[in-house]
C-alpha positions as CSV (number, residue, x, y, z in Angstrom):
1,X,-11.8,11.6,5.7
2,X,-9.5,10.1,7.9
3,X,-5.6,9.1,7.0
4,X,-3.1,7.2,8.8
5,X,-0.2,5.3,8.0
6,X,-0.2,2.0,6.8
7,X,1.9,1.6,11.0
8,X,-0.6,3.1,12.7
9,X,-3.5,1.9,11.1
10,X,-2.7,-1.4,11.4
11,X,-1.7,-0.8,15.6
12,X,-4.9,0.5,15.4
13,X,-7.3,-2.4,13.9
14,X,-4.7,-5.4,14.0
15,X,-2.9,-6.3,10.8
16,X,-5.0,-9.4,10.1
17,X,-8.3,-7.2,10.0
18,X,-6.0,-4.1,8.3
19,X,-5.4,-6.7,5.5
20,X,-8.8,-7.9,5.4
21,X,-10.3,-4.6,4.9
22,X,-7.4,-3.6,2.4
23,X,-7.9,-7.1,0.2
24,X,-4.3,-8.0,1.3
25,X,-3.2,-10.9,3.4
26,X,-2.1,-10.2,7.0
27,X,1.8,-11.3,6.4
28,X,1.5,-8.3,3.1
29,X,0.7,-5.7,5.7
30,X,3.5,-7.2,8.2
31,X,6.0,-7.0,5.8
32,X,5.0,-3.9,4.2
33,X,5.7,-2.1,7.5
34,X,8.6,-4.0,8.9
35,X,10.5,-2.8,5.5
36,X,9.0,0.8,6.2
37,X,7.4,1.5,3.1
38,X,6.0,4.8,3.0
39,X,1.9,3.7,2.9
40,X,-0.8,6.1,3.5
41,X,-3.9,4.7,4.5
42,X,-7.3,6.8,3.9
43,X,-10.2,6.1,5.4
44,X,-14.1,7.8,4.0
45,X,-16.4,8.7,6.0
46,X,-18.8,5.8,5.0
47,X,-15.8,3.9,6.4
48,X,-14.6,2.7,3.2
49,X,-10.6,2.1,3.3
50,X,-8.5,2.4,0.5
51,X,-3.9,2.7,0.9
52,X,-1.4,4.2,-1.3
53,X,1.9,4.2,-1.6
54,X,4.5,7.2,-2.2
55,X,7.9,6.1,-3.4
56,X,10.3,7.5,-6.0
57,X,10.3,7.1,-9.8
58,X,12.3,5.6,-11.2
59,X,12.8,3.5,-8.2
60,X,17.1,3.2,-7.2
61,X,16.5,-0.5,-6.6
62,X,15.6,-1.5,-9.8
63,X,18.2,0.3,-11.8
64,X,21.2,-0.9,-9.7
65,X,19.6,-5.0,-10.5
66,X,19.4,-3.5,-14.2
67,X,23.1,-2.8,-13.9
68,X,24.3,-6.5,-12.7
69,X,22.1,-7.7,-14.6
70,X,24.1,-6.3,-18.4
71,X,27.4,-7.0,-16.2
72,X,26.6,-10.4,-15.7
73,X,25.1,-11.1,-19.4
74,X,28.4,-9.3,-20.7
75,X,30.8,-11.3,-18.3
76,X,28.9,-14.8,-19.4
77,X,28.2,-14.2,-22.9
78,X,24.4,-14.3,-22.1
C-alpha cells in the first residue's frame, strides 16, 4: 500500500483524474488542497484508491458559528 497526500497525489495524477478516481469532481480536490485540509490518500496494491481525512473533533469552526448563532437569535428575538 501506497499513501500520499491528497497535494501530492493529485501533482502526481492531475486533479481532474485524482477526482475521477476518488468519485469527486476536479474543483472538490482543488479546493480541498488550496484550503490545506489534512487528506491522506491510500492507494492498494490492486491500485484501488481510497482518501481520508484527519481533522479535530469537535471541530473549532462550528462551535464559534454555534456561538453567533444563540447571540444573534437572543439579540433579535429569534
Amino acid at each position: 500500500m501506497m499513501t500520499l497526500t491528497l497535494k501530492d497525489y493529485a501533482s502526481e495524477v492531475g486533479q481532474v483524474r485524482a477526482g475521477e478516481r476518488l468519485g469527486v469532481t476536479q474543483i472538490a480536490i482543488s479546493k480541498a488542497v488550496r484550503s490545506g485540509r489534512d487528506i491522506v490518500v491510500h492507494i492498494t496494491d490492486d491500485g484501488k484508491v481510497s482518501a481520508f481525512e484527519s481533522k479535530p473533533f469537535p471541530a473549532k469552526s462550528k462551535k464559534i458559528k454555534s456561538a453567533r448563532t444563540l447571540q444573534t437569535n437572543s439579540i433579535t428575538g429569534g
